[in-house]
Structure formats: structure tokens, C-alpha cells
C-alpha positions in Angstrom: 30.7 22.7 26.7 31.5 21.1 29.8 32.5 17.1 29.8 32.6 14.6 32.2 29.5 15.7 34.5 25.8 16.3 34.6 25.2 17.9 31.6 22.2 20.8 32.1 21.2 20.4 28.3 22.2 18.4 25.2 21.1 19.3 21.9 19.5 17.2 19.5 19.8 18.3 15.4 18.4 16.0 13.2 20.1 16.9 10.0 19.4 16.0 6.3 21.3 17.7 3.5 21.8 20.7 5.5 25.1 21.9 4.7 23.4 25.2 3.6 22.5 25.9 7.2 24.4 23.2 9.8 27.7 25.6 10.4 25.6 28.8 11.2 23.4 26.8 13.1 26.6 25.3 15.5 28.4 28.5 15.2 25.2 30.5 16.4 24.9 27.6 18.9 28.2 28.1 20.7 28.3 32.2 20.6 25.2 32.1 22.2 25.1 29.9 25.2 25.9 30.4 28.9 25.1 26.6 30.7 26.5 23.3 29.9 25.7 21.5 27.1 26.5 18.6 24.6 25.4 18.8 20.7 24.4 15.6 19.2 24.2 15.8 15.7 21.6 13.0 13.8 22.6 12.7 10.0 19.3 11.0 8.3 21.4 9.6 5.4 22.2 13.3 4.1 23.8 13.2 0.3 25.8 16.3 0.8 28.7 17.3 3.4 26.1 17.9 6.4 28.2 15.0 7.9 31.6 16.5 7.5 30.8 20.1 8.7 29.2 18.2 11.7 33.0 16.3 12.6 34.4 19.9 11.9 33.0 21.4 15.2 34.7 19.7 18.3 32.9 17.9 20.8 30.0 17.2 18.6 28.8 13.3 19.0 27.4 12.5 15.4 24.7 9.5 14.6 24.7 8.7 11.0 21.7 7.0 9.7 22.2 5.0 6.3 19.1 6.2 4.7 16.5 8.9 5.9 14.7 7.3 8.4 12.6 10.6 9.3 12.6 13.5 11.7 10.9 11.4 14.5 13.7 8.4 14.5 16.6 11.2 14.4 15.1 12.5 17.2 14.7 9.6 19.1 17.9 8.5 18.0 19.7 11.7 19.7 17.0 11.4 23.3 18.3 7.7 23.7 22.0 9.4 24.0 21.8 12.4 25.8 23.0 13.0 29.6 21.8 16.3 29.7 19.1 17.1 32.4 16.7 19.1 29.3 17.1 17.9 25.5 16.9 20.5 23.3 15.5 20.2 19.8 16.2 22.3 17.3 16.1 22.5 13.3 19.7 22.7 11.4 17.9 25.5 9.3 17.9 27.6 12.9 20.2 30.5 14.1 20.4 31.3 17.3 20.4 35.1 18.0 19.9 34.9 22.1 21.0 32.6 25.0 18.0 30.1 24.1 19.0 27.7 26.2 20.0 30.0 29.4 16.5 30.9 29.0 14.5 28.2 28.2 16.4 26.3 31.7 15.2 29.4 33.5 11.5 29.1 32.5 11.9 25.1 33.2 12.4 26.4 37.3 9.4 28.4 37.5 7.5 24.9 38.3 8.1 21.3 38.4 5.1 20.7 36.0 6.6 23.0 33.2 7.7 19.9 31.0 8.2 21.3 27.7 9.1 25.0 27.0 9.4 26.4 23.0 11.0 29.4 21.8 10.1 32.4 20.0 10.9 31.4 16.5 11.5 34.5 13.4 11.4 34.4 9.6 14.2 35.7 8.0 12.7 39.3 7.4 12.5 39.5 11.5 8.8 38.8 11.8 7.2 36.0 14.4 7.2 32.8 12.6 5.9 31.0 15.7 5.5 31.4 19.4 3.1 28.6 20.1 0.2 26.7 18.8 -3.3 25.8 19.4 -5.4 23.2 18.1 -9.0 24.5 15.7 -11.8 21.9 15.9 -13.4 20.4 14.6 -11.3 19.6 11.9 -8.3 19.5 14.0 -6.7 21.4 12.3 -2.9 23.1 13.7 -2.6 27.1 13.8 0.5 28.4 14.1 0.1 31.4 16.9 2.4 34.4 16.2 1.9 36.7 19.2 3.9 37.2 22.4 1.4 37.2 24.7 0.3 33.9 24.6 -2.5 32.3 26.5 -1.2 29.8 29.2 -3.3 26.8 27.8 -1.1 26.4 24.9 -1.6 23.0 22.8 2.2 23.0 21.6 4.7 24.7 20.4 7.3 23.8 17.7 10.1 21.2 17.5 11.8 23.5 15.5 13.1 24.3 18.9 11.9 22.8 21.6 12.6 22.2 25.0 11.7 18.8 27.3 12.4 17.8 31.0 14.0 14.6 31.1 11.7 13.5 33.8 9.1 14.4 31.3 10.4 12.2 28.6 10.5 9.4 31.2 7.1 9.6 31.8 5.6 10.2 28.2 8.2 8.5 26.4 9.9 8.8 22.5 8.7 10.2 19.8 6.1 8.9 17.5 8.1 7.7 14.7 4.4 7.0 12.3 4.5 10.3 11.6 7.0 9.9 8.9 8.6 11.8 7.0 7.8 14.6 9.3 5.1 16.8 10.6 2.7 16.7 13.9 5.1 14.4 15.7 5.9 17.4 17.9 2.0 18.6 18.4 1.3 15.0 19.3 3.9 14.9 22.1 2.8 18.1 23.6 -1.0 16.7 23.5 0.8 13.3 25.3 2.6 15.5 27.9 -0.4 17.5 28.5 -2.6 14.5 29.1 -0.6 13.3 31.9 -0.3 17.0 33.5 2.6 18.3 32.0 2.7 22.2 31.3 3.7 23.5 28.1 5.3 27.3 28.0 6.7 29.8 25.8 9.7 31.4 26.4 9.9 34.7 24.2 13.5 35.4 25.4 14.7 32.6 23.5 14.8 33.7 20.3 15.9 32.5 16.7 15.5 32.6 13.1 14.6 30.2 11.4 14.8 29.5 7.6 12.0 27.4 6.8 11.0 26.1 3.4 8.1 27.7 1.7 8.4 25.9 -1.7 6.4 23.1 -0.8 2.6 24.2 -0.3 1.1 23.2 -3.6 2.9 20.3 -3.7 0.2 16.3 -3.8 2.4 14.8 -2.1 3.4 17.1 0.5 -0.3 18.2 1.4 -0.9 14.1 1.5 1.8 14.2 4.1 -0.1 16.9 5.9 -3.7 15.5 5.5 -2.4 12.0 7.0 -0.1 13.6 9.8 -3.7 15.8 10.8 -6.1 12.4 10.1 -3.1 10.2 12.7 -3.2 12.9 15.3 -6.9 13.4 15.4 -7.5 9.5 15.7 -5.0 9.2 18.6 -5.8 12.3 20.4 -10.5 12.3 19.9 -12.6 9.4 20.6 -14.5 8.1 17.7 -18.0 9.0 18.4 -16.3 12.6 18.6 -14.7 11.9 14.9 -18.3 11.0 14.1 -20.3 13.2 15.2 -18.0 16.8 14.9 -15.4 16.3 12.1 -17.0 13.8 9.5 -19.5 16.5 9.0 -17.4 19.5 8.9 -15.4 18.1 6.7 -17.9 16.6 4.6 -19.2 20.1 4.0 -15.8 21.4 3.5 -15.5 18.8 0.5 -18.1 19.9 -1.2 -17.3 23.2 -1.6 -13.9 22.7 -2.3 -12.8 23.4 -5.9 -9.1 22.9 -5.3 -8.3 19.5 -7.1 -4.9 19.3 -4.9 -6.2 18.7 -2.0 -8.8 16.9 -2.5 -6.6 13.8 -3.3 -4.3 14.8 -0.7 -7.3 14.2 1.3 -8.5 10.9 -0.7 -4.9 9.8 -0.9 -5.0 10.5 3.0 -7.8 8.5 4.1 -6.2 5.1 2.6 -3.4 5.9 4.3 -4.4 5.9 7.4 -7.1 3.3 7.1 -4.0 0.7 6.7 -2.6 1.3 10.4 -6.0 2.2 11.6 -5.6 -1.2 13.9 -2.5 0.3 15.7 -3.9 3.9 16.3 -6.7 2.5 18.0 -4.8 -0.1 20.1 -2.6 3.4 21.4 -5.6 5.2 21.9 -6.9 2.7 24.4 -3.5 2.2 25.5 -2.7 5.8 26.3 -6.3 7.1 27.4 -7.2 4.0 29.2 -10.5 5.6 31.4 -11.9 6.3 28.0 -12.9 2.5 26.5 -14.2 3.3 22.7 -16.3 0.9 21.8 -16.5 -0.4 17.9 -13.6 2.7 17.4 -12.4 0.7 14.5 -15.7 0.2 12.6 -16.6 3.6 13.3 -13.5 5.7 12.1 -13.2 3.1 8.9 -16.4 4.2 7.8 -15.4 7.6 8.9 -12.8 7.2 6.1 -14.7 5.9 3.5 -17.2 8.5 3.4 -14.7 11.6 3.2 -12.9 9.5 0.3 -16.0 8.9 -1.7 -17.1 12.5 -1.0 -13.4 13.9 -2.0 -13.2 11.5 -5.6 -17.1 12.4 -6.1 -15.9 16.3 -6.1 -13.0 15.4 -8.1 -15.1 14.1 -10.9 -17.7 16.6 -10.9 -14.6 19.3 -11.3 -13.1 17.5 -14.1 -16.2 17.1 -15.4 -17.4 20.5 -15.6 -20.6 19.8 -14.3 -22.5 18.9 -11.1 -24.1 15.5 -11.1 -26.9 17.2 -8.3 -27.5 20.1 -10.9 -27.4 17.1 -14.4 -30.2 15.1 -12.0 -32.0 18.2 -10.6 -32.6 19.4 -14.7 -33.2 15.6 -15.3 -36.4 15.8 -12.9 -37.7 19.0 -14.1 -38.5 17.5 -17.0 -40.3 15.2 -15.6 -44.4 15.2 -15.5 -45.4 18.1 -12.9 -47.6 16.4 -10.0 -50.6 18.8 -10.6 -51.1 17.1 -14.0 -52.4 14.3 -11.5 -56.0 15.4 -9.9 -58.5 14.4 -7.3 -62.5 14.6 -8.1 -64.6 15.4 -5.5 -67.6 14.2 -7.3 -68.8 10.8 -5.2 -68.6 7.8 -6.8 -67.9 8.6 -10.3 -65.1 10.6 -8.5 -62.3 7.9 -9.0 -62.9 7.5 -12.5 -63.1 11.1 -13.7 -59.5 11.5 -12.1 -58.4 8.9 -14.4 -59.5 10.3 -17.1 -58.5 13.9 -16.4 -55.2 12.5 -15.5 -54.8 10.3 -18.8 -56.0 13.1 -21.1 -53.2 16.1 -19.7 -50.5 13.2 -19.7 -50.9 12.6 -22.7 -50.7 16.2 -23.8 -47.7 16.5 -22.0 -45.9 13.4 -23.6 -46.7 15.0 -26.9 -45.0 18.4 -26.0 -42.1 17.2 -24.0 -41.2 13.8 -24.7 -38.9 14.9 -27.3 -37.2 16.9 -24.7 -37.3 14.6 -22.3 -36.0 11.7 -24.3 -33.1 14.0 -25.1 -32.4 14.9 -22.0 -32.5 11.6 -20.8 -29.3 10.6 -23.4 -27.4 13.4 -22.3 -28.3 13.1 -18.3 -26.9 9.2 -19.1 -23.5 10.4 -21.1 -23.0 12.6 -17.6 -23.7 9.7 -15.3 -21.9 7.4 -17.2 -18.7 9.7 -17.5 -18.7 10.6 -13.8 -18.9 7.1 -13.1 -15.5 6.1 -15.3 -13.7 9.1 -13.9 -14.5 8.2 -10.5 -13.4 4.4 -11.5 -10.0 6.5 -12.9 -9.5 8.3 -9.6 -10.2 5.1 -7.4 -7.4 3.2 -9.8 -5.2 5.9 -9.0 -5.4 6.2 -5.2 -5.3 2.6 -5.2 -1.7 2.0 -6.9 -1.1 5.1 -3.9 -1.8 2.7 -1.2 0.1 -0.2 -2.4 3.3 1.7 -2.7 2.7 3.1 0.9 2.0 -0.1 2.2 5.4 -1.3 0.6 7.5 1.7 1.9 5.7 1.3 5.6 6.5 -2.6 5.0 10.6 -1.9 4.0 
């Protein structure tokens, strides 16, 4: 590291409880690098030594944040200091095994418009964790692409370790710190440097391992965290009247043949989430895409909302139920007279009246041979309805003591 001039890079870890990984990281860090850099070490509040190993390594400037204030603010946080001409983000859980930063400089001078560059990320059994990504509509979904030869049209790549031209950062600005605790902060800034002409690239020389959690998939909360960071990006980044007419009804039809309980309040749990800042994701949308006016956005994506909620606590119940409402009220109306007990007479005149007749005499032979049934069917059909309707009343108790408390943490 080189002080007192023009940095080329400074390096940006947002650390929290890391001291499992932070000194490989560093260590990896310095063995591996040919330019001039600066590390800049963000502590979100970590309960362990990540702090102390960080003053260990010379040179390092260290932000400590009093609580975690998620990976967005650290990032920011580290941006708002740095002199060096790229900032480099990269996870503590990441070892550097090539000169990632030699390379990823090199790639930024193949053309001025090359704003952000990733790196070629590996698990820790060697295979390609992630190269780039690509965004799967229409329910905006993120895939992780694990190939070399990527396509140049690239959505993102990861802020696991990522690279951005100051200029860029100048032009498209911080972070988005509402996608808190983490996740799709960094797909959101490649889609808001690639909407004012900024390239994104992949840079498979620069190479690293990283050792990411995988304890965490089935977990409510966590896939919550995902289904709101995937509902906030989509808002910002589609106009409503695409939200209407593509995703509500892929997702609609997803719902209903979901039988994974998880994530469909994830998804519930989700959509009252994001209809609380619903206001402000609008207000940036216009903000940021200002040639695309979307008129009655608010209304529209609301309602959006509510109809993948009831939809997700309607398949909720009929899972813990057992049974299908559809199929309870489908048996319900087979029961029910058939219409060709009900006849027209051709006969003039005396036609009407025959049909009357006719139709009197076979409904009453029916009501003699299924009414019982019927009448049965009709208590039990009742007892479903009825128990669907408190378990959905459950549910809606539930996600609603799930919005308070995130309204309090958004409001502390």
C-alpha cells in the first residue's frame, strides 16, 4: 500500500462477526496485489474480535458502527472515505487466490463506459460460485450465472466482490440502504448503472473463494428477506402496468401450486412489507426513470399486493386444512339438482304448464333421494368454510403483529 497519493483502489469490507474469516481475507489481500491500494475496514457492531484483528494489520482505516446498521450503510460508510480511483467491494468471508485487483483495473481500461467489473467467485470445493447474473422475468427473479463465457449484457454481478469507477459512483450515487439487512442492494446498483449507460463486465482472471453461508435457505425469516429485497427491486426497476399485467399473474399461478408453507408467508409476510414504503419506491422510480411518468403506480401496485397476499394466506389455509375449498364447493354443487331435471314442452299453449309440472314431479323425486345427502353435505361443506375462514383470520393476525414490528424496527 502506497500513502500519501492517488490511490488506484481502496477496498471496502463490511465486516460483522467475522473473525472466522477477516485475517485470511487481509492476509490473502496483501499477498495478492500488484497496484496501490488502501483497505477500509467497516465493523457493523460485530460482538466478536472482527474489530481487533482489523487494528492488527497496519495501514487499515477502520469505521466502527455501534450496532449493525446493514451491508448497504457499511458500504456506503467505506465509499464516502475512499481516495482510491476504483472501490473495491469485497465480503470478509473471501480469499483472494489471484491479483484481483491488478485485473479487475485492467478490464476497467478496455472502455470508459466499463463502470462496474465483478470477479469470478469459487465455493470452497473449487467450483464457480458466481461469475455474473442475469435477471428471469417475469417474476424478477435473480440467477446466479456460473459459466465463464459470459454474455456481454450482463444484469450484475456480485458485491461479494465487486468493482466501481469512481466516476461511476458520481453519477449513480450510494448504495440503497432499504435493502436492509442485505441482499439485492448490489443487483439494484448494476440495474442503476446500466440505466444511465454504464457497462457491467466480468473479469474471470480475478479470482477468489468465497465461503458463503448455506445454513440459511429454509429459514421464514430469511426467505421474507428475500421475497421483500425481490418485491423492492422489481417496484423500482418495472413500471406498474408491467407489475400488472406480467408478474401479478405469474405469480398468482405460482401460489397456487405452491405446497411449501415457508414461503408462502415469506411471500405474505413480504407483501406488507413493502406496501408500508410503497410511497417512497414510487417517488424514486419517477425520480430515477423520469421519461417514464406512471400514472396511479401507487394504486396499482397496492392492489398488486393485496391480491398475492390473499392468494398466499388462502393457500396457507387450504394446506393446513387438508382440503381445497375449490374441490369442498365443486362436491357442494354436484349435489345440487342437475339442470336436465328442468324441461321445455314443445306442445303450444299448454306447453308452459306441462314444463311445470314435469319439472315439479322429478324435483320432487330428487329431494326425496338426495336431500339427505345433500343436507349432510351442506353441514360439512359449512364446518370447511367456516374453518378456512378462522385459519385465514389466524394467519392475517399473524402477518399483522409482522408488520408492526417492521414498521417499529424501520421507524428506530
Amino acid at each position: 500500500m502506497t500513502e500519501n497519493r492517488k490511490l488506484d483502489a481502496s477496498v471496502v469490507i463490511p465486516a460483522w462477526n467475522g473473525e472466522d474469516f477477516l485475517a485470511d481475507c487481509l492476509r490473502s489481500l496483501r499477498e495478492h496485489t500488484s497496484v496501490d491500494y488502501e483497505i477500509i475496514v467497516v465493523d457493523n457492531g460485530s460482538r466478536d474480535r472482527t474489530a481487533q484483528i482489523a487494528r492488527e494489520w497496519s495501514g487499515t482505516r477502520i469505521i466502527s458502527n455501534v450496532t449493525n446498521r446493514g451491508f448497504a450503510r457499511a458500504v456506503n460508510q467505506g465509499i464516502e472515505t475512499a481516495c482510491g480511483e476504483v472501490v473495491f467491494l469485497l465480503n470478509q468471508d473471501t480469499v483472494v487466490i489471484s491479483d484481483c485487483l491488478g485485473f479487475v483495473l485492467q478490464r476497467m481500461t478496455s472502455g470508459p463506459q466499463v463502470g462496474i467489473v465483478g470477479c469470478k467467485l469459487l465455493s470452497s470445493t473449487g467450483d464457480i460460485q458466481h461469475t455474473g447474473g442475469r435477471i428471469v422475468e417475469p417474476l424478477f427473479e435473480s440467477e446466479h450465472l456460473c459459466e465463464d463465457n459470459l454474455r456481454p449484457d450482463i444484469d450484475y454481478v456480485t458485491g461479494a466482490a465487486m468493482a466501481i469507477r469512481q466516476s461511476c459512483i458520481c453519477e449513480v450515487g450510494l448504495f440503497d440502504e432499504g435493502f436492509f439487512p442485505a441482499y439485492s442492494e448490489d443487483v439494484d446498483y448494476c440495474l442503476r448503472a446500466r440505466a444511465r449507460g454504464w457497462e457491467i463486465a466480468y473479469e474471470p482472471r480475478a479470482t477468489l473463494l468465497h465461503y458463503e453461508s448455506q445454513s440459511q435457505g429454509a429459514d421464514r425469516d430469511f426467505l421474507a428477506t428475500l421475497q421483500t429485497q425481490r418485491l423492492r427491486l422489481m417496484f423500482k426497476h418495472r413500471s406498474s402496468e408491467w407489475v400488472y399485467r406480467h408478474y401479478l399473474p405469474a405469480e398468482l399461478e405460482r401460489v397456487g401450486s405452491s405446497s411449501t408453507v415457508n414461503w408462502l408467508v415469506a411471500l405474505a409476510r413480504a407483501c406488507l412489507a413493502v406496501s408500508c414504503e410503497i410511497n417512497t419506491l414510487v417517488d424514486w422510480r419517477r425520480g430515477f426513470y423520469p421519461d417514464h411518468s406512471d400514472v396511479g403506480a401507487t394504486e396499482t401496485l397496492l392492489s398488486v399486493l393485496f391480491e398475492i397476499r390473499r392468494a398466499a394466506r388462502s393457500q396457507i389455509a387450504e394446506l393446513s386444512l387438508g382440503i381445497s375449498l375449490d374441490e369442498c364447493l365443486d362436491e357442494l354443487e354436484d349435489l345440487l339438482p342437475p339442470a336436465d331435471l328442468m324441461k321445455e314442452s314443445k306442445v303450444p299453449v299448454l306447453g308452459p304448464l306441462l314444463d311445470r309440472i314435469t319439472s315439479l314431479r322429478r324435483l320432487a323425486r330428487w329431494s326425496v333421494t338426495r336431500q339427505r345427502a345433500y343436507d349432510v353435505a351442506i353441514l360439512e361443506s359449512l364446518h370447511v368454510v367456516n374453518s378456512y375462514f378462522e385459519r385465514v383470520a389466524q394467519l392475517d393476525a399473524v402477518l399483522e403483529q409482522d408488520i408492526q414490528s417492521y414498521v417499529r424496527k424501520s421507524q428506530s
